[in-house]
matplotlib code that plots the C-alpha trace (Angstrom):
import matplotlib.pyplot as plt

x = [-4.6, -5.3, -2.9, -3.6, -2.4, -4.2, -3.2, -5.8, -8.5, -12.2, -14.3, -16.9, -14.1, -14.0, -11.2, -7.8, -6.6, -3.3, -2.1, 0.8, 3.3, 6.2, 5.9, 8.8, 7.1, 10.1, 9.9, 6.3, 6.4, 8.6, 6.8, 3.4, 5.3, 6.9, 3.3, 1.7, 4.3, 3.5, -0.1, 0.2, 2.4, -0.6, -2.8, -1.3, -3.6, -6.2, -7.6, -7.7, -10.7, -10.3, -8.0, -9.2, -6.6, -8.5, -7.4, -7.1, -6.1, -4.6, -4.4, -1.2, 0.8, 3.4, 1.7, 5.1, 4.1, 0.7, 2.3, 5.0, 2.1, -0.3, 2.6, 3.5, 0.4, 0.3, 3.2, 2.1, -1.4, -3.5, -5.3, -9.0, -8.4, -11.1, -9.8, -10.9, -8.4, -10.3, -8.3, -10.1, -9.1, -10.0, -11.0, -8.4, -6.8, -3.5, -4.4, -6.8, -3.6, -2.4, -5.5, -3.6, -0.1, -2.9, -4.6, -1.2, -0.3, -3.0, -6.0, -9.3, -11.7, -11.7, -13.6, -13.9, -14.7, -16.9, -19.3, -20.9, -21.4, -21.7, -19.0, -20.7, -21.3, -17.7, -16.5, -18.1, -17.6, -14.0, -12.7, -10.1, -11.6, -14.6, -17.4, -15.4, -12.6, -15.3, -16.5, -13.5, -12.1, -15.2, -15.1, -11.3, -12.2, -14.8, -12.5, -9.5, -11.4, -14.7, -15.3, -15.5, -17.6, -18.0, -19.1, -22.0, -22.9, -26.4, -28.5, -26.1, -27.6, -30.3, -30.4, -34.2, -36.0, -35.5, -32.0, -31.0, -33.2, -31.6, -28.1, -28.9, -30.4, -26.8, -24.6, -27.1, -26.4, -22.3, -22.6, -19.8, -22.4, -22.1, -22.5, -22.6, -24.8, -24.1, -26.3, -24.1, -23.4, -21.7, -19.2, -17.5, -13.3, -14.4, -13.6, -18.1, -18.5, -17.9, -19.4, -22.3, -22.7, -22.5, -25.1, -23.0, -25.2, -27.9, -28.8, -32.2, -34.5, -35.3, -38.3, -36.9, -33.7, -35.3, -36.9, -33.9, -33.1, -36.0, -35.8, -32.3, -33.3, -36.0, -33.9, -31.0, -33.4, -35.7, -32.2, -31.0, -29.0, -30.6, -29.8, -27.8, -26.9, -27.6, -25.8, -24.8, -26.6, -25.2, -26.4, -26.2, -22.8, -21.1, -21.7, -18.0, -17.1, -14.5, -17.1, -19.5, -17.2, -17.5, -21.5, -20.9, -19.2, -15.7, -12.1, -9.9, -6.3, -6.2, -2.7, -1.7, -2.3, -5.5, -6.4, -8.8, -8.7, -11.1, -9.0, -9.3, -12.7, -9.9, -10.4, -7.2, -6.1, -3.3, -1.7, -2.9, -0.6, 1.5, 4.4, 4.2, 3.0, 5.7, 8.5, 6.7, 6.8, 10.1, 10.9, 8.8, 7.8, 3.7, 2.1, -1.0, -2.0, -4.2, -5.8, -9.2, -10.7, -14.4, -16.4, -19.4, -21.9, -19.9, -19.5, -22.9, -23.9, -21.1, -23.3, -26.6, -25.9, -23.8, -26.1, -29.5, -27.3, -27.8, -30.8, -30.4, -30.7, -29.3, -29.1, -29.8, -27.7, -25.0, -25.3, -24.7, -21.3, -20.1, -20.7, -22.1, -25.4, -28.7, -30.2, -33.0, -30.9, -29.6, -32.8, -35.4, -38.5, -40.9, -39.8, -38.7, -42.6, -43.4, -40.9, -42.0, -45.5, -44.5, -43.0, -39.4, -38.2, -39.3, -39.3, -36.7, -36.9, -34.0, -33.4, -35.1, -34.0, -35.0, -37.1, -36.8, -38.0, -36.1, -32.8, -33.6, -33.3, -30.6, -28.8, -31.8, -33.3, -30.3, -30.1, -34.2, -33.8, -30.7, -31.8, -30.3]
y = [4.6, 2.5, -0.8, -1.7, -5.7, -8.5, -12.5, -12.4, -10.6, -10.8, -10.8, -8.7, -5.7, -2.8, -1.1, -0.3, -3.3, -5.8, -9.2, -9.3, -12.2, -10.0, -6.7, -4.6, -3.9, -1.3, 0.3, 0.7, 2.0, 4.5, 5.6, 6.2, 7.8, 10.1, 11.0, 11.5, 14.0, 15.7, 15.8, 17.0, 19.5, 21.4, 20.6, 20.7, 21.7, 19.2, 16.6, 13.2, 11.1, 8.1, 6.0, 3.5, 1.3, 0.2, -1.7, -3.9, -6.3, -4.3, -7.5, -8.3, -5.4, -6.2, -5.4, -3.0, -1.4, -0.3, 0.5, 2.5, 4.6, 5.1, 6.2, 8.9, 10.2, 10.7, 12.5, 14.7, 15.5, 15.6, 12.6, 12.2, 10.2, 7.8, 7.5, 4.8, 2.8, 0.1, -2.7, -4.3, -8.2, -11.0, -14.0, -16.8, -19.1, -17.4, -13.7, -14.6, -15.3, -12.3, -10.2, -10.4, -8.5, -6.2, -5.5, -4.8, -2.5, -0.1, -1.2, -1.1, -2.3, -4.8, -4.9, -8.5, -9.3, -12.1, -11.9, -15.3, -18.0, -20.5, -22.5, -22.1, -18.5, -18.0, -19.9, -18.2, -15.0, -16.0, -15.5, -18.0, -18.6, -20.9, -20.7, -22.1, -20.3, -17.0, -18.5, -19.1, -15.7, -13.9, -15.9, -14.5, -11.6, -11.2, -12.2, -9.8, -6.8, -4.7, -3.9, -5.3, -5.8, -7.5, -7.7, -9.4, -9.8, -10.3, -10.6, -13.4, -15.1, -17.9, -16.3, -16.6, -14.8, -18.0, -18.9, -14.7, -15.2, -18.0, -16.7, -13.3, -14.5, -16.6, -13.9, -11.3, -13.8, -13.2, -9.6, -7.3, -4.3, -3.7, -5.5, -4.1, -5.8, -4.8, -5.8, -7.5, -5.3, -5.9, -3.0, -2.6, -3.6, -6.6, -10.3, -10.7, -8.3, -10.3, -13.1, -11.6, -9.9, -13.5, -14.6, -17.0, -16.4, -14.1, -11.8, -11.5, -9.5, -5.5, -6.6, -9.5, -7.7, -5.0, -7.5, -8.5, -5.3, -4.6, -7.6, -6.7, -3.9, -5.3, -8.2, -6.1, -3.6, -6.0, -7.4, -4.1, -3.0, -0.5, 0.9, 4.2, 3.9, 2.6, -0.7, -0.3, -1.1, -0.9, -0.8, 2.6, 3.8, 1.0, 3.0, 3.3, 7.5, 7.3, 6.7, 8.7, 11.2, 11.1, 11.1, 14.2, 16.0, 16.0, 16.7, 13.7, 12.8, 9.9, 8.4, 5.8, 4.6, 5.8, 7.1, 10.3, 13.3, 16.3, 19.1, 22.9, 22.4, 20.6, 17.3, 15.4, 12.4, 10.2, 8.3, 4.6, 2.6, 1.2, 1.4, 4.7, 5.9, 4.2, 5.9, 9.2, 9.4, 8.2, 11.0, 13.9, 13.1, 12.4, 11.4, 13.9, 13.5, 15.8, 18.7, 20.3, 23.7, 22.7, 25.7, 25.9, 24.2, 21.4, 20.8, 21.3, 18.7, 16.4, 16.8, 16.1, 12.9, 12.0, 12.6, 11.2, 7.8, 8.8, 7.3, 10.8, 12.3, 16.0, 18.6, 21.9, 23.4, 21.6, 21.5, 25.8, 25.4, 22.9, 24.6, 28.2, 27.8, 27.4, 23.4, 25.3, 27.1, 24.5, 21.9, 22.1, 23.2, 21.6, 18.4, 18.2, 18.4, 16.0, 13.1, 13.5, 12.9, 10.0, 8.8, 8.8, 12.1, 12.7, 15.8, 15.1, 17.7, 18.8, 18.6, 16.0, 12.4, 9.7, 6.6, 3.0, 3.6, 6.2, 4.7, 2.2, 4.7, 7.1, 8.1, 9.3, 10.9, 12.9, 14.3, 15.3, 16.8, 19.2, 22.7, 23.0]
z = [8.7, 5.4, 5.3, 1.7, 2.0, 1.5, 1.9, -1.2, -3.2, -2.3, -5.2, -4.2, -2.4, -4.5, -2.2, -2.5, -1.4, -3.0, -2.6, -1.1, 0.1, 2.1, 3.4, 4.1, 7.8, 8.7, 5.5, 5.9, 9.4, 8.7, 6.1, 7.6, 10.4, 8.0, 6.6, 10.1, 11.0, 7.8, 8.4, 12.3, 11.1, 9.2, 12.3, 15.5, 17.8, 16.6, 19.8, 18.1, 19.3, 17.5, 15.7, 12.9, 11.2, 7.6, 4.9, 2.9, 6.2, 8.7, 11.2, 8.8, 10.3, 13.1, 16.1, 16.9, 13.8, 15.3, 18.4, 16.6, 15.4, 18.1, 20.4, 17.6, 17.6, 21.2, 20.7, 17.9, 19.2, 22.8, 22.7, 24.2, 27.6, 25.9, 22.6, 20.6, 18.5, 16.5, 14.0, 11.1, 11.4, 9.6, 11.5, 10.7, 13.2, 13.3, 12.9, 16.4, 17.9, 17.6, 18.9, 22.9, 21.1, 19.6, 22.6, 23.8, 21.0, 22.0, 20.1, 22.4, 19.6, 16.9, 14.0, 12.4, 9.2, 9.3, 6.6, 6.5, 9.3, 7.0, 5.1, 1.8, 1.4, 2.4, -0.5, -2.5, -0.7, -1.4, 2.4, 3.8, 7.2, 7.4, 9.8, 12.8, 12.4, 12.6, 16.1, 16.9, 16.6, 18.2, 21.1, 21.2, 20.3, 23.0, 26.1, 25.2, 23.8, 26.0, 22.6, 19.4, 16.2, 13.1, 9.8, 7.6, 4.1, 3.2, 0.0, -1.1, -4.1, -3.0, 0.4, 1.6, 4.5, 6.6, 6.2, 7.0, 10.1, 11.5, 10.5, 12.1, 15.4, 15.3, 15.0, 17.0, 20.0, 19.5, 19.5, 21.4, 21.2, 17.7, 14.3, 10.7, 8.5, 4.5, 1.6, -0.9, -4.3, -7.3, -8.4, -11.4, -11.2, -8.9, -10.0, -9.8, -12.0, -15.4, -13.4, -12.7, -16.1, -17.6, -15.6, -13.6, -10.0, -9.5, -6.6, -4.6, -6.3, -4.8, -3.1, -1.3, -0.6, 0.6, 2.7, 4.2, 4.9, 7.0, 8.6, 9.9, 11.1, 13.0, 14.5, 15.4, 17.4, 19.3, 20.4, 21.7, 19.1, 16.8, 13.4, 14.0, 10.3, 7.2, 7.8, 11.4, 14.5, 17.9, 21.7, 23.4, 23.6, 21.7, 18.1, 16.2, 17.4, 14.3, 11.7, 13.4, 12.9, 9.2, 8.6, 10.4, 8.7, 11.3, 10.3, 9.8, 8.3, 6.0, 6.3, 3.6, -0.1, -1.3, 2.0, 1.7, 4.7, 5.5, 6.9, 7.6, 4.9, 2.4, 1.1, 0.9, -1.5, -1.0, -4.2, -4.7, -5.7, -2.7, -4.6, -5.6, -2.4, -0.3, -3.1, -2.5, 1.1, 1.4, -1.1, -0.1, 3.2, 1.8, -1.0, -1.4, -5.0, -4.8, -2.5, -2.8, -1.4, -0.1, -0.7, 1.4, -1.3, -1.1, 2.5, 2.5, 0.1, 1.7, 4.8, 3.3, 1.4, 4.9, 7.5, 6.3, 6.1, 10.2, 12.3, 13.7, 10.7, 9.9, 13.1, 11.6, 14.0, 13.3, 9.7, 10.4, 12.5, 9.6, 6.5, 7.5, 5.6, 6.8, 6.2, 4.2, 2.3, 0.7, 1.0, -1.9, 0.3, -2.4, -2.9, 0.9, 1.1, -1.4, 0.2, 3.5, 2.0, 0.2, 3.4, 2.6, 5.3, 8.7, 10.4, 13.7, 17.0, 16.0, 11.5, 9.2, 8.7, 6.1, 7.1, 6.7, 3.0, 2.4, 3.2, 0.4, -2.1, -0.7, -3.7, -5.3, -2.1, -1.8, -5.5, -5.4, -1.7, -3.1, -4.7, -7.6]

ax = plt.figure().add_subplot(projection="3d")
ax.plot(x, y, z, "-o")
ax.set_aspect("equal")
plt.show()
């Protein structure tokens, strides 16, 4: 469910997000009710295991908005007895007063985006909560939720190995069982990007950020929360089922502006523009912009480039039931060999999987590991 309201713009966020100052909230909700019933109509018989409301800031909606929606959907579809039902939030004084109505709403996990535990770095990160307000909000977060998580920025620009250490055993020790840790990237169509081109602030350097990298994997681990992704580390159990769902390769319906879906082996697209979305749906009941038939070289490749972002890496037999080819079918044999030589693949019981050095390069992993 992508809410695709901000209060403001983040520099560095590259998603379909918009400043907003009102919001229509009745409007709204009937609209992404209009577009769930759409999208239960071409799936009924589906079990829905999670529930993730993304945005954008999601925390802005009315809590009876959210519980508008999760009812519906209990309602459309059989729900797993242990669904989980997670909220992004951002961690300002008055959106932590409303975690209890959310909690009340139906969400069972919160995702907070904390990104920096220092009042410097947020300023710059350009968040409107500053590092007390974050504290704050976890300890909040922490007596009204079993589960929660939140989010972290590193690599900022003059970040050293010392200051991410101590910032890292910080939040380590404020943990709910989970924490996502993100390397900080500069994408085109964000405010850095002129910046950065100008030379206005610099990042760390590959070595040191990969560096940081390992060092946060490290950390996380000996505190009992190991990487079970790329940027995601969690205790045993407490890893996020919904996005697990997608480095798997799993069917889900993406409900909103600019929301993407994966159903029946058919990528989905919603429009982007809120305004146009919202017009759509009201008119048409949805506002898929555009539908795509994944043939099995696809959903294959989908699965490659997904699952070696896994700690688990790629199940071979599960790579078969989702795309009907066999993993070596589809891997290059030769260079397969070569990587795991070069130490970027391992060999798992049960597929392959990259290592610590491999996930530093992914993209390029990926495009050598593919036969052509």
């Amino acid at each position: 469910m992508h809410w695709p309201f901000c209060l403001s713009k983040c520099p560095y966020c590259d998603f379909n997000s918009h400043a907003a100052d009102t919001i229509d909230q009745d409007r709204w909700r009937r609209a992404l009710l209009a577009e769930l019933e759409h999208f239960a109509a071409r799936k009924p018989e589906a079990e829905v295991t999670s529930i993730f409301f993304g945005g954008g800031t999601p925390s802005l909606m009315a809590p009876a908005t959210i519980a508008a929606l999760i009812d519906r959907i209990h309602q459309l579809w059989h729900c797993d007895p242990l669904i989980e039902i997670t909220l992004e939030a951002n961690p300002s004084t008055v959106e932590a007063q409303r975690f209890r109505d959310f909690r009340a709403a139906g969400i069972n996990r919160l995702s907070l985006g904390v990104q920096a535990l220092n009042d410097a770095d947020l300023r710059f990160l350009g968040r409107r909560h500053d590092a007390g307000e974050a504290l704050a909000a976890l300890d909040v977060a922490a007596k009204t939720f079993d589960r929660f998580s939140f989010d972290l920025i590193y690599a900022r620009p003059g970040q050293t190995m010392a200051a991410w250490r101590a910032e890292l055993t910080q939040a380590l020790a404020l943990t709910g069982g989970h924490l996502s840790a993100y390397q900080l990237t500069i994408e085109e169509g964000t405010a850095f990007y002129p910046i950065h081109a100008r030379g206005e602030f610099q990042l760390p350097d590959e070595d040191l950020a990969a560096d940081l990298f390992a060092l946060t994997r490290c950390m996380a681990a000996e505190a009992g929360l190991p990487a079970y992704e790329i940027s995601n580390h969690a205790r045993p159990g407490q890893e996020s089922r919904h996005n697990l769902t997608y480095w798997r390769g799993g069917d889900y319906v993406g409900i909103g502006p600019g929301a993407h879906g994966r159903l029946n082996h058919r990528a989905t697209r919603q429009h982007r523009a809120p305004d146009v979305w919202l017009r759509r749906v009201e008119t048409h009941g949805h506002a898929c912009q555009g539908e795509e038939a994944l043939d099995a070289r696809t959903r294959a490749e989908e699965l490659v480039m997904m699952g070696l972002r896994l700690n688990e890496g790629i199940h071979a037999d599960h790579f078969r039931d989702q795309c009907g080819l066999d993993l070596w079918q589809v891997i290059d044999v030769q260079a397969h060999a070569h990587l795991e030589q070069d130490g970027l693949l391992r060999r798992t019981a049960h597929g392959i999987a990259a290592t610590e050095a491999g996930l530093l390069v992914l993209n390029s992993l990926t495009g050598a590991l593919l036969r052509a």
